[in-house]
Backbone as a printed PyTorch tensor [residue, N CA C, xyz], in Angstrom:
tensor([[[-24.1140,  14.8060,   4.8880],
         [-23.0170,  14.2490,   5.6360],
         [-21.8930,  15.2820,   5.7310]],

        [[-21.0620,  15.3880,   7.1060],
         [-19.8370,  16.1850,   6.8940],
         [-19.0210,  15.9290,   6.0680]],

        [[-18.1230,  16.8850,   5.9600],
         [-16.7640,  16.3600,   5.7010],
         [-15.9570,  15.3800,   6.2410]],

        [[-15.7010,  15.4720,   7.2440],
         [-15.1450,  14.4340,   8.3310],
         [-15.7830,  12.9300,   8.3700]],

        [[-17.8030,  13.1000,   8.1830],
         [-17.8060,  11.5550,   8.1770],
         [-17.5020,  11.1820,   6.4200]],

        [[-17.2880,  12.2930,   5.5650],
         [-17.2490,  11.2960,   3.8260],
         [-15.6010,  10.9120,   4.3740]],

        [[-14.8060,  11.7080,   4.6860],
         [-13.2840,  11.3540,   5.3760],
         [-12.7590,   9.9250,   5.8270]],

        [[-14.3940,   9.9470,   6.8110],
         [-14.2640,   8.6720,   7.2930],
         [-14.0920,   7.5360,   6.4560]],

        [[-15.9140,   7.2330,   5.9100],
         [-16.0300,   6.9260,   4.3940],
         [-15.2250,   6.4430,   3.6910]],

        [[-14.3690,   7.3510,   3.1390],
         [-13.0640,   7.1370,   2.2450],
         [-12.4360,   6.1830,   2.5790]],

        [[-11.3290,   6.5640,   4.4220],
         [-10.6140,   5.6940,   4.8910],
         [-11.0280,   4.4180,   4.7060]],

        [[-12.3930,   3.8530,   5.3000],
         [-12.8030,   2.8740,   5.6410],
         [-12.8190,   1.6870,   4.0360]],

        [[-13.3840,   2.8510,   3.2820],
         [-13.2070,   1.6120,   1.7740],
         [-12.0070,   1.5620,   1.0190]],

        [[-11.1690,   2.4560,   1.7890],
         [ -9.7790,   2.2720,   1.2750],
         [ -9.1260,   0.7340,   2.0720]],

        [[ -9.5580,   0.8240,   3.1750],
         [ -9.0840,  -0.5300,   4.3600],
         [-10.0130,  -1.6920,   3.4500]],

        [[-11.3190,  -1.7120,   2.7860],
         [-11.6900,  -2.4670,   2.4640],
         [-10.7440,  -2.9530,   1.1880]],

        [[-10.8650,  -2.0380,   0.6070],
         [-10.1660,  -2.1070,  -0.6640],
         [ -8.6230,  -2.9560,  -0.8150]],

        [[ -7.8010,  -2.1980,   0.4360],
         [ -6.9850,  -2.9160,   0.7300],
         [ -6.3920,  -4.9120,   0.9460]],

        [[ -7.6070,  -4.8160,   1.2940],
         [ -7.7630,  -6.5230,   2.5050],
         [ -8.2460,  -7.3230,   1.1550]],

        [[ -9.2310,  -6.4450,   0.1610],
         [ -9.8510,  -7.1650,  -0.7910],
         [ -8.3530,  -7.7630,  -1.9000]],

        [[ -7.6860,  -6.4330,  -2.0650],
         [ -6.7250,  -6.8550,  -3.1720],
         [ -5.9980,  -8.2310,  -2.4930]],

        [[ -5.3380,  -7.6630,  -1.1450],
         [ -4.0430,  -8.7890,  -0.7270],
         [ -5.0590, -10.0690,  -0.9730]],

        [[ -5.7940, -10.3930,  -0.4630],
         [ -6.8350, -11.2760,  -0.5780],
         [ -6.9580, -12.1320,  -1.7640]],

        [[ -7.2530, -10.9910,  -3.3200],
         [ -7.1480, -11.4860,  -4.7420],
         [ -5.7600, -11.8090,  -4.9160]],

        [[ -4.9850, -11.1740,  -4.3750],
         [ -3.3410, -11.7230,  -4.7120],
         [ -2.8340, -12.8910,  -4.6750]],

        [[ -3.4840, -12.8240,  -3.5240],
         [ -2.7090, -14.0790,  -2.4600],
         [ -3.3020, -15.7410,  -2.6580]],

        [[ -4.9230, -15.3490,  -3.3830],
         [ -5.6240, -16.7360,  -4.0590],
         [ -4.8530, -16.7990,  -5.8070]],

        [[ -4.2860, -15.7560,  -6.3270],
         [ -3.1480, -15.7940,  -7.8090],
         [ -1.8560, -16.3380,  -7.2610]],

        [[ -1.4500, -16.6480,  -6.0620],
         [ -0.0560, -17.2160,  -5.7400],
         [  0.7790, -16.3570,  -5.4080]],

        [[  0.6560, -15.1860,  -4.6950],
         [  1.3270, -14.1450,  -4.6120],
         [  1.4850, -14.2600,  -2.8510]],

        [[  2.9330, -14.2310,  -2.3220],
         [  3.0130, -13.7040,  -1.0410],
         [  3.2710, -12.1840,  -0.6860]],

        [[  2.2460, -11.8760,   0.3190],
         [  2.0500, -10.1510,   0.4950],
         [  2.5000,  -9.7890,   1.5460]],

        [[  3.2470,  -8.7000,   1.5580],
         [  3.2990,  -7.9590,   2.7470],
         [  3.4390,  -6.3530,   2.4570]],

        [[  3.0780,  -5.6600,   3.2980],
         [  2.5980,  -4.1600,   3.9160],
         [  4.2290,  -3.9110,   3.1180]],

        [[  3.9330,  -2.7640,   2.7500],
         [  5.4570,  -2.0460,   2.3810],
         [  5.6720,  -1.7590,   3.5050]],

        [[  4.5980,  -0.6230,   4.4520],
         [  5.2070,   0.0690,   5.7760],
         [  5.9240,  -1.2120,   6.8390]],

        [[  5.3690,  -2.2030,   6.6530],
         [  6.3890,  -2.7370,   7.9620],
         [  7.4630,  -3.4030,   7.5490]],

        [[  7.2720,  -3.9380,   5.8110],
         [  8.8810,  -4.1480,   5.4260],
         [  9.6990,  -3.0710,   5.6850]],

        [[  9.2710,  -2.0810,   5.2890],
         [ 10.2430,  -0.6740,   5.9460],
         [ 10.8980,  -0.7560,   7.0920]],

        [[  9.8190,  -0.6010,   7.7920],
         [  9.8550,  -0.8740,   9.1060],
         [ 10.8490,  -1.5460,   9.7710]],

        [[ 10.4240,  -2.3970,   9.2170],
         [ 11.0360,  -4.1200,  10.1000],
         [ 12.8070,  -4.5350,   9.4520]],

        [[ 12.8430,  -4.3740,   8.1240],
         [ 14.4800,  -3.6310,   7.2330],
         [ 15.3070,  -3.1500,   8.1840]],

        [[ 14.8990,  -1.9480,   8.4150],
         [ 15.6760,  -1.0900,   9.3810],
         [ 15.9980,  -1.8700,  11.1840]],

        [[ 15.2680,  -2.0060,  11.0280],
         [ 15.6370,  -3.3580,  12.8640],
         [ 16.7930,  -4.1530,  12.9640]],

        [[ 17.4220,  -4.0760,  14.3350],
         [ 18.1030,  -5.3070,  14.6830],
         [ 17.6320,  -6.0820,  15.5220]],

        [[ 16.8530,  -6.9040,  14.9450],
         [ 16.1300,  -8.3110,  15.9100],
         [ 15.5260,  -9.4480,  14.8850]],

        [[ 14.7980,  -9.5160,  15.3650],
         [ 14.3750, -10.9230,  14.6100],
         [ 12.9660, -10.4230,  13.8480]],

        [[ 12.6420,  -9.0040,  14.0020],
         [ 11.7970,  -8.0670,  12.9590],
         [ 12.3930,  -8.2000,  11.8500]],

        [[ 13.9690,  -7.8760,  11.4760],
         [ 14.4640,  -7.2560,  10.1610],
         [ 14.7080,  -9.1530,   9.6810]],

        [[ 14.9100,  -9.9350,  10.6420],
         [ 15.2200, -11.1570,   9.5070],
         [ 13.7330, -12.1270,   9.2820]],

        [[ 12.5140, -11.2940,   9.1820],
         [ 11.5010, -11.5280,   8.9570],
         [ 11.2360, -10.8570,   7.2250]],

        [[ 12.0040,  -9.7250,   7.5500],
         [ 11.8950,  -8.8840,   6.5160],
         [ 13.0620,  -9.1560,   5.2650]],

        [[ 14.2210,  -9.6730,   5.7600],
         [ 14.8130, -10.2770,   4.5320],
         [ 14.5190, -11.8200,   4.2840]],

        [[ 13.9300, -12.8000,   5.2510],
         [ 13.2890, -13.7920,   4.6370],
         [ 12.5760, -13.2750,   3.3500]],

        [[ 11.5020, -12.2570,   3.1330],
         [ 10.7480, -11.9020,   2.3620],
         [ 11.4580, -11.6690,   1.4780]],

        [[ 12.1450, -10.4270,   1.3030],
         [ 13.2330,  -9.9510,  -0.0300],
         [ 14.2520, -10.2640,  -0.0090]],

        [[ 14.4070, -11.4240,   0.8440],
         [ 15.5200, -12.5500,   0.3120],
         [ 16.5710, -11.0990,  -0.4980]],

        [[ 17.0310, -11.8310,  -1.7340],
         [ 17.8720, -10.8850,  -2.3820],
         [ 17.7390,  -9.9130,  -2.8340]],

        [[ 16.3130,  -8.8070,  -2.9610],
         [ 15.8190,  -8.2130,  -3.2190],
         [ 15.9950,  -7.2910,  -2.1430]],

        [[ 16.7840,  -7.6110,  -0.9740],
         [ 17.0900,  -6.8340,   0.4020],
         [ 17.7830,  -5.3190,   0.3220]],

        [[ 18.4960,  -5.6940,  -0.3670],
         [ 19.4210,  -4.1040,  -0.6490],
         [ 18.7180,  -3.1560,  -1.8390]],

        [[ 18.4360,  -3.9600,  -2.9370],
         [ 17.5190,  -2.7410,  -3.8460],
         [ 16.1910,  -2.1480,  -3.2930]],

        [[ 15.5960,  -3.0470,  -2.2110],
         [ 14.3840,  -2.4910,  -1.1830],
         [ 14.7350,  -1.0930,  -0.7500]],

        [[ 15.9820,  -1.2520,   0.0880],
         [ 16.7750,  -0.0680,   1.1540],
         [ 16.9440,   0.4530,   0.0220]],

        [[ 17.5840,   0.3520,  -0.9900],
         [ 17.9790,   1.4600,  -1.7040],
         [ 16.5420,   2.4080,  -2.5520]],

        [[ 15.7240,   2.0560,  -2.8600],
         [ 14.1400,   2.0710,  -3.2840],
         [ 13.8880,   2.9140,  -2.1200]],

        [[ 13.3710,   2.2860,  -1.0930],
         [ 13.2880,   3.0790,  -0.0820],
         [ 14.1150,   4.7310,  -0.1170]],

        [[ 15.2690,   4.3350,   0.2020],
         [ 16.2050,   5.7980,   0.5880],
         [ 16.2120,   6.9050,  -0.9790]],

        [[ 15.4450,   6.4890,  -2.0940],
         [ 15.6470,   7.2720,  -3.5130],
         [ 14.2470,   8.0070,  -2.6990]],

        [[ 13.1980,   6.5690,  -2.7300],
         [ 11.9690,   7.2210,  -2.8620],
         [ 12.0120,   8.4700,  -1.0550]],

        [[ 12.4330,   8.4360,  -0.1700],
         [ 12.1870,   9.2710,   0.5170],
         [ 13.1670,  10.9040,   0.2610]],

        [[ 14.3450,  10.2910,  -0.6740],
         [ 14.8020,  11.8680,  -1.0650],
         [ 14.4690,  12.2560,  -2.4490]],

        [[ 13.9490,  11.8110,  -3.0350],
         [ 13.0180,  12.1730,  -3.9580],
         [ 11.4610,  12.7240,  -4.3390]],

        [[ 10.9040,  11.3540,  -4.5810],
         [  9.4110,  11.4980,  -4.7430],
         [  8.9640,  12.2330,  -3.6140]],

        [[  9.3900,  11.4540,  -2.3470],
         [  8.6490,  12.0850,  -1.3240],
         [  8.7770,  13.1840,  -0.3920]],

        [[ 10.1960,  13.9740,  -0.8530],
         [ 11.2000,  14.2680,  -0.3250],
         [ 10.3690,  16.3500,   0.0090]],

        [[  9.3260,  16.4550,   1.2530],
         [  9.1060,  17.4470,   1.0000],
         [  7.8880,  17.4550,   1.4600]],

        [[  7.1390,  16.5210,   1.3730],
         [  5.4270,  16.0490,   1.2080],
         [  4.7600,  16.0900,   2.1810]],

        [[  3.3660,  17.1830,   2.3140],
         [  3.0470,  16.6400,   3.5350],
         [  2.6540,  15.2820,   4.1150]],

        [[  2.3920,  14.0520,   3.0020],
         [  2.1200,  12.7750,   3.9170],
         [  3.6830,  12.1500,   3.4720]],

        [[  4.1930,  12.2860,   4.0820],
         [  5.6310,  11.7440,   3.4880],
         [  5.5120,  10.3200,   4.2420]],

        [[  4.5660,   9.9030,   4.7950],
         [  5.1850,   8.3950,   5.4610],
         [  4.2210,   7.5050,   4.5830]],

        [[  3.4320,   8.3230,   3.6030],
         [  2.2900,   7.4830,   2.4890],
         [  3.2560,   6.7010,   1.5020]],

        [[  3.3040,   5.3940,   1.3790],
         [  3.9220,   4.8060,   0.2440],
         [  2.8650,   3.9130,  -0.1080]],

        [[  3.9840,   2.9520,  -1.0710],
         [  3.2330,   1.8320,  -1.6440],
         [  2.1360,   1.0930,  -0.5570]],

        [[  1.5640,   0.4450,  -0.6970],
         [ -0.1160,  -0.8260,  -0.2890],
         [  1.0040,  -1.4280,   0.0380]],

        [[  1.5940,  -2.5120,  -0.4950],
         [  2.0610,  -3.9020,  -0.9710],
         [  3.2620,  -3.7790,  -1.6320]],

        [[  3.9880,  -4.5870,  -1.1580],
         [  5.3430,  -5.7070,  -2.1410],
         [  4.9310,  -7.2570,  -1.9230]],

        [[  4.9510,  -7.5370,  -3.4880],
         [  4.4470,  -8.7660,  -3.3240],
         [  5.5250,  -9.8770,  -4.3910]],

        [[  5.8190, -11.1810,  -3.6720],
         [  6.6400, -11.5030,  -4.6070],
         [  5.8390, -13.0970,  -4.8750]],

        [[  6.4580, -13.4100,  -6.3060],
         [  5.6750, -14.7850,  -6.9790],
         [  6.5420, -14.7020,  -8.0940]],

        [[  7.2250, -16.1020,  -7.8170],
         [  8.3450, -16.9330,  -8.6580],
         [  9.6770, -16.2290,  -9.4420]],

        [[  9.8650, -15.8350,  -7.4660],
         [ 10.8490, -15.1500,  -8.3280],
         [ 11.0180, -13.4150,  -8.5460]],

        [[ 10.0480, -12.5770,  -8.3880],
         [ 10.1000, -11.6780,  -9.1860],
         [  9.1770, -10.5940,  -7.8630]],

        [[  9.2160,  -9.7990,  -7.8930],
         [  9.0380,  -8.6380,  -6.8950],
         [  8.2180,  -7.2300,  -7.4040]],

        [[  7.0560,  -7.0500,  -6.8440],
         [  6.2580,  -6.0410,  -6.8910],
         [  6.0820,  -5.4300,  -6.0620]],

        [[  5.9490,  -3.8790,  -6.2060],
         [  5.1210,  -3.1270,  -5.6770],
         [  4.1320,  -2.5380,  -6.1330]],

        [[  2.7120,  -2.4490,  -4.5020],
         [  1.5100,  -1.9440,  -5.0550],
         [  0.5660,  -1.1470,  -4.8760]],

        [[  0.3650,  -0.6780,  -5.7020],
         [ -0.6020,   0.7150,  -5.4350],
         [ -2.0700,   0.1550,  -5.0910]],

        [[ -3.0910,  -0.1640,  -4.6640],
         [ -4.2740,  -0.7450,  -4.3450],
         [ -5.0310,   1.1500,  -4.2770]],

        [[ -6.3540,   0.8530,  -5.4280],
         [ -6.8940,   2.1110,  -5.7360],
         [ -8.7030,   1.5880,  -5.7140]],

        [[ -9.3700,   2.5060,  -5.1730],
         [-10.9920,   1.7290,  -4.5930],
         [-11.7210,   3.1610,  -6.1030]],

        [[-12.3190,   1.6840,  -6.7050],
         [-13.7210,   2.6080,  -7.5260],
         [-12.8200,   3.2760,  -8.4940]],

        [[-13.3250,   4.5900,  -8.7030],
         [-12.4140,   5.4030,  -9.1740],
         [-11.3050,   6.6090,  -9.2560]],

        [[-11.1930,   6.2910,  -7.9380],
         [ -9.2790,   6.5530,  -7.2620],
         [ -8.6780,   6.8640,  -8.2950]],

        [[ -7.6340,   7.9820,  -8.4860],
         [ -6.7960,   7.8750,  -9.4690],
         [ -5.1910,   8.0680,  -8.6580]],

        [[ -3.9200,   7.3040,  -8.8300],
         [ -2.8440,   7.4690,  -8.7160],
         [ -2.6500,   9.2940,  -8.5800]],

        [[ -1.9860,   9.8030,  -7.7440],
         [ -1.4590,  10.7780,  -7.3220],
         [ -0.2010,  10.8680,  -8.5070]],

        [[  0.2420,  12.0040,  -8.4600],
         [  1.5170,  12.5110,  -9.2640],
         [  2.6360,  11.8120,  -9.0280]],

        [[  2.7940,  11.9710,  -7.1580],
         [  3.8540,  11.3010,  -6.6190],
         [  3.3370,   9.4800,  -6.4340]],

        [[  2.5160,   9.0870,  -6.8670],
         [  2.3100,   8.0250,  -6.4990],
         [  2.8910,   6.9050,  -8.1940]],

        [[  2.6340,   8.0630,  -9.2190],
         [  2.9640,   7.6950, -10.5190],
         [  4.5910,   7.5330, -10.7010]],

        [[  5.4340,   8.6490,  -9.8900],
         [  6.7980,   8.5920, -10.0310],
         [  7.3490,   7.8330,  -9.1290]],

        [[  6.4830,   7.0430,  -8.1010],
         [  7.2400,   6.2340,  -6.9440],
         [  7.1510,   4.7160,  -8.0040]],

        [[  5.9200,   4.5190,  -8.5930],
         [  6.0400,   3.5550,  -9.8910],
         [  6.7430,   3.2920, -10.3260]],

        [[  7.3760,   4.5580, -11.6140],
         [  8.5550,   4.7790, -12.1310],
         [  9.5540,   4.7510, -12.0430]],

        [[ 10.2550,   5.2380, -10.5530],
         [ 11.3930,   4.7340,  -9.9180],
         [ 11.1880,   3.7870,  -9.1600]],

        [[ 10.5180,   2.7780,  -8.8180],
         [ 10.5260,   1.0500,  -9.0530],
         [ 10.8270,   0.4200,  -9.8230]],

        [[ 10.7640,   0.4980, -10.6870],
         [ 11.5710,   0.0260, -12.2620],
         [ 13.0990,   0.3110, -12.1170]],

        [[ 13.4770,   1.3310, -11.5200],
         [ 14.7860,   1.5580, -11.6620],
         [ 15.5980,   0.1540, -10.6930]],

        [[ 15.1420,  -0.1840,  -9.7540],
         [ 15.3730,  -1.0380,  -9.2320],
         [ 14.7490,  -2.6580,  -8.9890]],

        [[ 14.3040,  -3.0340, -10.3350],
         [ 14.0320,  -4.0630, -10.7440],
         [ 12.8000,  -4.8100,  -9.9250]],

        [[ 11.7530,  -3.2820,  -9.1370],
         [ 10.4370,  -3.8410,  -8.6230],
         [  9.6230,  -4.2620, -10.3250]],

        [[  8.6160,  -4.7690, -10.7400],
         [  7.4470,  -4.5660, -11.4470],
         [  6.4370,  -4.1970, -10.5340]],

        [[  5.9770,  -2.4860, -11.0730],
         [  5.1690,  -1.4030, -10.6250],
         [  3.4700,  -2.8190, -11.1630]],

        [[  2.6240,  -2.6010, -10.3390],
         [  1.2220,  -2.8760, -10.2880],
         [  0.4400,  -1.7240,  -9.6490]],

        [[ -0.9930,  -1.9520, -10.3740],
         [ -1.9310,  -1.1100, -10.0570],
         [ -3.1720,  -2.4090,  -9.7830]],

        [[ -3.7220,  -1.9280,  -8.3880],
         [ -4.7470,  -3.4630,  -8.4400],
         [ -6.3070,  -2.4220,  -7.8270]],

        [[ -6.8350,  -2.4700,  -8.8200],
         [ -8.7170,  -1.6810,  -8.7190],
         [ -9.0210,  -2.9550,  -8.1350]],

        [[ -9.6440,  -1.8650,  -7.1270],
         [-11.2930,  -2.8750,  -6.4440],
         [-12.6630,  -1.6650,  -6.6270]],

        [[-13.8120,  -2.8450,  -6.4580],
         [-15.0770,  -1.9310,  -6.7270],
         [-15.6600,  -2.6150,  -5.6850]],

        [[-15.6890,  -1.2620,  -4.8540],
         [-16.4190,  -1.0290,  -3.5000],
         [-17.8880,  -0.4960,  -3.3920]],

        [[-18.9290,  -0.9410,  -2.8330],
         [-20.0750,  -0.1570,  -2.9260],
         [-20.7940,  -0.6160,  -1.4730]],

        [[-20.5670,   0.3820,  -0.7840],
         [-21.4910,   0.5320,   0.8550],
         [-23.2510,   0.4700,   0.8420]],

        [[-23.6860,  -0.6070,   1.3770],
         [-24.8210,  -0.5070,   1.6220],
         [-25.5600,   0.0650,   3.0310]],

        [[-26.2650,   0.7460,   3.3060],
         [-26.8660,   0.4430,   4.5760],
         [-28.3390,   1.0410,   5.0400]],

        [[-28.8520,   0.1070,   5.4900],
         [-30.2890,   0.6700,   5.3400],
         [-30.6830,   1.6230,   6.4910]],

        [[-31.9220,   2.4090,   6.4890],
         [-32.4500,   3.5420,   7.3180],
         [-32.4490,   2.7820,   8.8280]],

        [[-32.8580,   1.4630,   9.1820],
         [-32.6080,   1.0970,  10.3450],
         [-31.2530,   1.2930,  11.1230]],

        [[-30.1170,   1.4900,  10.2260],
         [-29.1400,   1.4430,  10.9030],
         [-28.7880,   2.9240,  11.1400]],

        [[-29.3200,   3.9830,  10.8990],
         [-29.1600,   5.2220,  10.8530],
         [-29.6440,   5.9680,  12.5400]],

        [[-28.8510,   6.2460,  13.2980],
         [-29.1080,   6.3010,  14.5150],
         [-28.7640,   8.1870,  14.9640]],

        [[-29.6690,   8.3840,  15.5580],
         [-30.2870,  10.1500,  15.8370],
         [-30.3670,  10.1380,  17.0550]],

        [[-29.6090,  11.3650,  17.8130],
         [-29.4880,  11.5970,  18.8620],
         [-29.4960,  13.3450,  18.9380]],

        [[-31.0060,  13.6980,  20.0820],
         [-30.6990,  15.0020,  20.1420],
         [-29.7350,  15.7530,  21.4540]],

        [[-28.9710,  16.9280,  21.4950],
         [-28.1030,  16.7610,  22.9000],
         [-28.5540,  18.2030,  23.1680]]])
C-alpha cells in the first residue's frame, strides 16, 4: 500500500474513532460538541455564537480565554495550528475537553500541554481510546490496468 492510501487509512479510523467516542459519551450522559465549531461559532454574531454559549453557558469566557492561551502558546508556531481538541463535553455541571485517540495513538507533545493548560481554566482534561480494527475481504479489492 502507499503512503497516501495508509494516510488515508489513518484519517478514516480516526473519523471512526471519533463518532465511536461522542457516541460512548453521549449514552454516559454527556452533551458533545466539536471544539472546532464551538470555536467557530464563539467568535460569530448571529444566532451561531448563541448556540455556542447555550452550550458553555458560563463556561463562555474561560472557553475564549482557553482558546486565545492555547493559540499563543501551545500552538503558537505549528504547522497544523488549526488541530485542537475532538470534543468539549459537559455533564452536571462541569466541562471537558477531549482528546479521542484510535488503537494505539499516542497524545502529541503539544496535545499533552493543551491538556495541561485546560486545567488552568477549570476544563477537566480527558483522554477517550477506541479500538478500531478494519476488515475487508479480497472481493472487495478492485484492479484496474491503464
Amino acid at each position: 500500500m502507499s503512503g497516501y492510501s495508509q494516510q488515508k487509512l489513518r484519517v478514516y479510523k480516526s473519523y471512526i474513532g471519533e463518532r465511536l467516542a461522542s457516541k460512548y459519551l453521549r449514552k454516559q450522559g454527556f452533551t458533545v460538541q466539536s471544539y472546532m465549531v464551538l470555536s467557530d461559532f464563539v467568535g460569530r454574531s448571529s444566532s451561531y455564537r448563541g448556540y455556542a454559549e447555550r452550550f458553555l453557558g458560563s463556561k463562555k469566557e474561560d472557553f475564549m480565554e482557553m482558546k486565545t492561551a492555547l493559540d499563543n502558546s501551545v500552538y503558537s508556531g505549528k504547522e497544523h495550528e488549526s488541530r485542537r481538541f475532538d470534543f468539549v463535553a459537559k455533564k452536571k455541571n462541569k466541562y471537558y475537553v477531549i482528546w479521542v485517540k484510535v488503537n494505539t495513538a499516542i497524545l502529541s507533545d503539544s496535545e499533552k500541554a493543551s491538556l495541561q493548560l485546560s486545567k488552568k481554566f477549570g476544563f477537566i482534561p480527558m483522554l477517550v481510546r477506541t479500538k478500531i480494527t478494519l476488515i475487508a475481504d479480497f472481493k472487495d479489492v478492485v484492479m484496474k490496468t491503464l
